[in-house]
N, C-alpha and C positions, 0 to 999 in steps of 0.2 A: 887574678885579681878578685877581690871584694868589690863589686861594682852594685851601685844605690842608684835604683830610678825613677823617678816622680813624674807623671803625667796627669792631664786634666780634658776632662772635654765629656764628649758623646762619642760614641761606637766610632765615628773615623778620626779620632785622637787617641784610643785606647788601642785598638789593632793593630798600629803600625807596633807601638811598643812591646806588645804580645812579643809580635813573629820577631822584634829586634833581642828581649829576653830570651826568647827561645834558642835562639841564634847562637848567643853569646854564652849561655850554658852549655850548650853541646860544644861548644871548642874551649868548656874548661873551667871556666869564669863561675862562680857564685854568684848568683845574681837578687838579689831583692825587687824587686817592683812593686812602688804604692799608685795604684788607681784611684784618682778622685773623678767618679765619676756623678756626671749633673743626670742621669738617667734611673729614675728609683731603681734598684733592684735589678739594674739589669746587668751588672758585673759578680752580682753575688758567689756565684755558685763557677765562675774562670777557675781553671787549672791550665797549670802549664806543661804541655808534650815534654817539656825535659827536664822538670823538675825543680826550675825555677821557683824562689818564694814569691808569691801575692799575700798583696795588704790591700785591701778596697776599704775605703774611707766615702760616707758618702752625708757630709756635713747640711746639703742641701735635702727639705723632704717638701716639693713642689707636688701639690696635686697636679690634677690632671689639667684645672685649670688655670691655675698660677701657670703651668709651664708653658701652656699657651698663649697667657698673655706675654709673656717673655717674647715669646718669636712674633706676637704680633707689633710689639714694640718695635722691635728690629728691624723689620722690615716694610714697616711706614715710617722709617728714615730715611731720607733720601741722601743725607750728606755724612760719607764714610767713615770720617772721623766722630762724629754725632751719636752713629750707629754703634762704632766700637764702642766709645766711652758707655753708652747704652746699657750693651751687653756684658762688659765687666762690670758697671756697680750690679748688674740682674745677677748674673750668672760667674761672675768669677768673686766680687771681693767675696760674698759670704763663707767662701771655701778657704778665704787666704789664710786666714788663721790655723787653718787646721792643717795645711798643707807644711805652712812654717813649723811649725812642730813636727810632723813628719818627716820634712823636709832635714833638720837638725838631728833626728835620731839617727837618718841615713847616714848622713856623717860622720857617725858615733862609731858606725861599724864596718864603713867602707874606703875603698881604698882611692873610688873615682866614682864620680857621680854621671848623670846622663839624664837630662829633663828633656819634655816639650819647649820649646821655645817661648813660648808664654808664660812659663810658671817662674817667674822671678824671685821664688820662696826658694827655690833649690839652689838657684845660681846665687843668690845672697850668701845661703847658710855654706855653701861652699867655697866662695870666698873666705868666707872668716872663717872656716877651718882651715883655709890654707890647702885646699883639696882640687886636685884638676876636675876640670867640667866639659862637661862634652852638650854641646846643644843641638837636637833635633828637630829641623824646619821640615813643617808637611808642606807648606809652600814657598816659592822662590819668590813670589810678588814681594818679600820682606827682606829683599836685600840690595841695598841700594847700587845702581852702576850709573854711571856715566854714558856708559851704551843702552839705558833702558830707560826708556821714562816711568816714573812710579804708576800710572795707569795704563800701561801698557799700551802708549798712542806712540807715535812717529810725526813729532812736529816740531822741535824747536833742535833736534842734534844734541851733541854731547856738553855744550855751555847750561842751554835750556835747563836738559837733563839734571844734569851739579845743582843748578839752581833749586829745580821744583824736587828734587831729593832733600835738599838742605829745609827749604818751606816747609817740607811733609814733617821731616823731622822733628823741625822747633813745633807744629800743630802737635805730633805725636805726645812728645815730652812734654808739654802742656797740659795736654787729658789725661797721661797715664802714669808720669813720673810722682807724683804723691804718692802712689800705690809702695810701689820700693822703697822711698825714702823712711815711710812708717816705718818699716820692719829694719831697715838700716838701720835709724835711732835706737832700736829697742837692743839693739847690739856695739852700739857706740859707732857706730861706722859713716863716713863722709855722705853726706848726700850724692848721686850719680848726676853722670853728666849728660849720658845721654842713653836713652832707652836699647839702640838697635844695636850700637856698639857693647853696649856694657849687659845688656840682658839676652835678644836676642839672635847675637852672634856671638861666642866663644873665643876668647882668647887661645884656647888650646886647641877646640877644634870643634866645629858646626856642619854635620851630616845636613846635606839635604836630600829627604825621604821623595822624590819626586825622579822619576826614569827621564833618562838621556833625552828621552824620543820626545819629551816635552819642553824639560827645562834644556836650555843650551846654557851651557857655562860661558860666565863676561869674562872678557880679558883684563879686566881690573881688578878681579876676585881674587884676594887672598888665596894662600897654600893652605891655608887654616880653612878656608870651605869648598869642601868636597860634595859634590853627585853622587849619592852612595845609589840610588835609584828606588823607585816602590821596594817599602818595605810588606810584603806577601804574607800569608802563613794561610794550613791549610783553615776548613771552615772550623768554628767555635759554636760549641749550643747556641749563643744566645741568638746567630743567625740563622736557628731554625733549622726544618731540614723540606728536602721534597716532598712536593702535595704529589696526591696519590694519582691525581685526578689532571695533571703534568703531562704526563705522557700520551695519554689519549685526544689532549688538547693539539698539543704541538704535532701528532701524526694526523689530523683533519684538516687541518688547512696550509696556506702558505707562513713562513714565520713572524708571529708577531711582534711587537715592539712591548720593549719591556717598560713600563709606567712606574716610577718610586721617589719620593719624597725624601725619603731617607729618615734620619733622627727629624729632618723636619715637615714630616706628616703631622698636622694637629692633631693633640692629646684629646681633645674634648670631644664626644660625639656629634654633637652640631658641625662642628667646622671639618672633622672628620668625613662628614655628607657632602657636605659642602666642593673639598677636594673632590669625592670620589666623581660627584657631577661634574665638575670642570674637565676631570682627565677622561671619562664615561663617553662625554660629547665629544672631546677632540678626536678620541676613537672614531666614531661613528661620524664624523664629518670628514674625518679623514680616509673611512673607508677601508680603515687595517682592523687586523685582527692583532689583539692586545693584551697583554698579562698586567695587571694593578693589585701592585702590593700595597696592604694595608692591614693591619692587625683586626680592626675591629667592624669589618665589609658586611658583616652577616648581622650585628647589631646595628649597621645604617641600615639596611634592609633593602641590599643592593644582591644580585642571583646570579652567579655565571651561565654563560651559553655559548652558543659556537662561536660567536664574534670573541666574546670577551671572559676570561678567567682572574676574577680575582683569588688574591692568595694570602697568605700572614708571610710571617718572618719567611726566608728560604733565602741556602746560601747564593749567591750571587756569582758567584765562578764556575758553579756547575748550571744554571739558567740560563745566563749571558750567551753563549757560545752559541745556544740551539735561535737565539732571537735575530732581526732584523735590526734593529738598534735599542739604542736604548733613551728615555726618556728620564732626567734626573735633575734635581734639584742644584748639583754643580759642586758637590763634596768634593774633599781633596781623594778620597778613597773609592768614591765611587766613580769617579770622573776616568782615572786610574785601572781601574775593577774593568769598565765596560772599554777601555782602549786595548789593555791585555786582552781581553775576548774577540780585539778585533772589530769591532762594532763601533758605527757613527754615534753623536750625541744628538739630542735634543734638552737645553740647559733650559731649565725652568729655575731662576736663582732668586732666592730670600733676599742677600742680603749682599756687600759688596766682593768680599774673597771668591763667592760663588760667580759675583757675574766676572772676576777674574780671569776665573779658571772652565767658564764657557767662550770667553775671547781666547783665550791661548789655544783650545783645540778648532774655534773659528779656524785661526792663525792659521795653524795644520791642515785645515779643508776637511776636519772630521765632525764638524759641527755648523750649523746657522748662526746667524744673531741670537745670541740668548735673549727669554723672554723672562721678564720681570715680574717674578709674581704678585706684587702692587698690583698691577695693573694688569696680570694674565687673564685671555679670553679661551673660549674652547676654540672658536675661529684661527686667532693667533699659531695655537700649540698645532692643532692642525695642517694651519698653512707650512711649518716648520717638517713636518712628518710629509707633507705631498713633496716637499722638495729632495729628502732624501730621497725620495721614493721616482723624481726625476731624477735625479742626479747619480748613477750609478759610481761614476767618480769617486766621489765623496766614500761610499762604502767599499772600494777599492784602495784605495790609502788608509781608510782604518785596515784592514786588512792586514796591509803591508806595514804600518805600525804597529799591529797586535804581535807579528809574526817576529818583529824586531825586540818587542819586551821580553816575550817568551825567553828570548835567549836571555836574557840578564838576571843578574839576582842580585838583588837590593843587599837583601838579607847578609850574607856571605860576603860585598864589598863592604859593609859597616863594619861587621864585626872583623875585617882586615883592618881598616883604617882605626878604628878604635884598639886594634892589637898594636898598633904603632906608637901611639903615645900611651904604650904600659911605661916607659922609664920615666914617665913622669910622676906616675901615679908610684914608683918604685924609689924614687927624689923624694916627693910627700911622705911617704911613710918613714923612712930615715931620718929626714930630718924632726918629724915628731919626736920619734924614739930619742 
């Protein structure tokens, strides 16, 4: 097949798509992939291991501190819906336009398409060409069951559940259904009915990029959405490579805990210091010896020493493994990254998918209460690191969970299940012709 694929985001919405390109080229498939990513420059120079095309489009040019006040928006919302709406007019409408467009050329050339769950520009433009579509969920928190409450509580059962799914919904389509309906219009197409059905879950078929060992499949779930599991791939430039100064750290003492913000480490030098002193002291109050990743550590005018190494970019699948746990802002990618290594969390989360997806490994007993970076102390992050650091347990079912990912491959069940609905994408093309 001619397969077109559009995605959006920062570093853990662009990787999964990589390693899924990647994937689906080696078993055959022509694959295109357009990158919109909100990260200046930091897709520029992606190649794909198998030859896959990249198109990086990058319609946003955010200084350093514009992109900072984005995430400080975001995360002095307290109410989820508020915060989403937020974050799409910051960070998503300005790209819709250009995505649409891109979104429609895909079309032009392919035989089946495959987006991020978000990007409603794809799943539009593939509609009105009459084109199967396959949609990619990095997280399960966006699929409604009757066996799950939408915030991930256990209090009213499966009536409740129906209920506060339907509520979430009508709030959802309230803040975000204008978005599609514009670019419907602009192609004569009905207004949608409803966001989760019609955008992001597939009719044909909706991968979720999230391993066994986390998400547990509902029994009310469609045939139509599949566990395909993390999607993997090996490291890529932009994640850097080994500090020199790695190995000699990690053979001085006992292992330390890995410290990373992820894409949302502050752009701006100020707030950049700012972090580095909050994760600095939790070190140090907690007593570990600690790695803190941060691009720009040597222009806060911060020094490593035997307690603490800070570092720039470095891949995170070859660090993780030699650490104690790891320390993260509560990424779908990273959350993932430090469970395959086997390694407990400590969820330091922005905004609310992140404190999602630090309850779900709570869940598992591979993390504490995630702390809220609103309101995070170095005391707090601390107190979180002494209790791993009680709790042998806890780093014992990571363990035994990392040891269960390993056997899986994300990669290889997608592009099976995406092999399955070729005759459809084989139906679309005939009846064009």
């Amino acid at each position: 097949m001619k397969i077109g694929m559009l995605t959006w985001g920062s570093h853990g919405d662009i990787r999964p798509f990589l390693a899924l390109a990647d994937g689906l080229q080696a078993a055959g498939h022509a694959v295109h992939l357009v990158i919109t990513s909100i990260q200046r420059d930091a897709f520029a120079g992606v190649r794909s291991a198998q030859g896959a095309k990249i198109t990086v489009i990058s319609p946003l040019d955010f200084s350093a501190a514009q992109a900072e006040q984005v995430a400080q928006t975001a995360y002095r919302i307290r109410d989820p819906m508020k915060q989403m709406a937020a974050l799409v007019r910051l960070a998503f409408a300005p790209c819709e336009d250009a995505m649409f467009e891109a979104a429609q050329r895909l079309c032009a050339e392919s035989d089946l398409l495959i987006g991020h769950y978000f990007v409603h520009p794809l799943q539009i433009a593939a509609e009105h060409a009459g084109l199967p579509y396959v949609s990619v969920l990095l997280t399960h928190a966006a699929i409604p069951s009757a066996h799950q409450h939408p915030l991930g509580l256990a209090l009213l059962g499966k009536p409740g559940n129906r209920f506060l799914w339907w509520l979430t919904r009508a709030m959802m389509n309230r803040t975000l259904r204008h978005y599609p309906d514009r670019l419907r219009r602009q192609l004569g197409m009905q207004p949608m009915r409803d966001m989760v059905s019609e955008v992001w879950l597939s009719r044909c078929l909706s991968l979720v990029a999230v391993s066994p060992q986390i998400c547990e499949r509902q029994p009310d779930w469609p045939d139509t959405i599949q566990v395909c599991g993390f999607l993997d791939r090996p490291n890529c430039a932009s994640e850097g490579v080994l500090p020199a100064a790695l190995p000699a750290f990690l053979a001085a003492g006992e292992a330390p805990v890995f410290m990373t913000f992820g894409s949302w480490m502050p752009k701006d030098l100020p707030a950049q210091a700012a972090a580095l002193r909050l994760l600095t002291e939790a070190a140090k109050l907690a007593n570990c010896r600690a790695i803190i990743q941060c691009d720009a550590w040597e222009a806060c005018g911060f020094a490593s020493n035997d307690q603490i190494l800070y570092i720039g970019a470095s891949p995170h699948h070859l660090v993780f493994p030699h650490c104690f746990a790891v320390l993260h802002h509560g990424g779908a990618g990273t959350t993932q990254s430090a469970t395959l290594a086997g390694k407990p969390s400590i969820v330091v989360a922005n905004i609310s998918e992140q404190e999602h997806w630090g309850s779900e490994l709570r869940r598992m007993g591979l993390a504490g209460k995630p702390v809220k970076r609103r309101s995070a102390t170095s005391e707090a992050i601390a107190q979180r690191i002494r209790q791993l650091l009680a709790h042998p347990a806890m780093t014992e079912r990571a363990r035994t969970a990392g040891a269960a990912m390993r056997r899986e491959n994300g990669v290889a069940e997608a592009v099976r299940c995406i092999g399955a609905v070729q005759g459809l994408a084989t139906a679309s093309r005939t009846k064009a012709s």
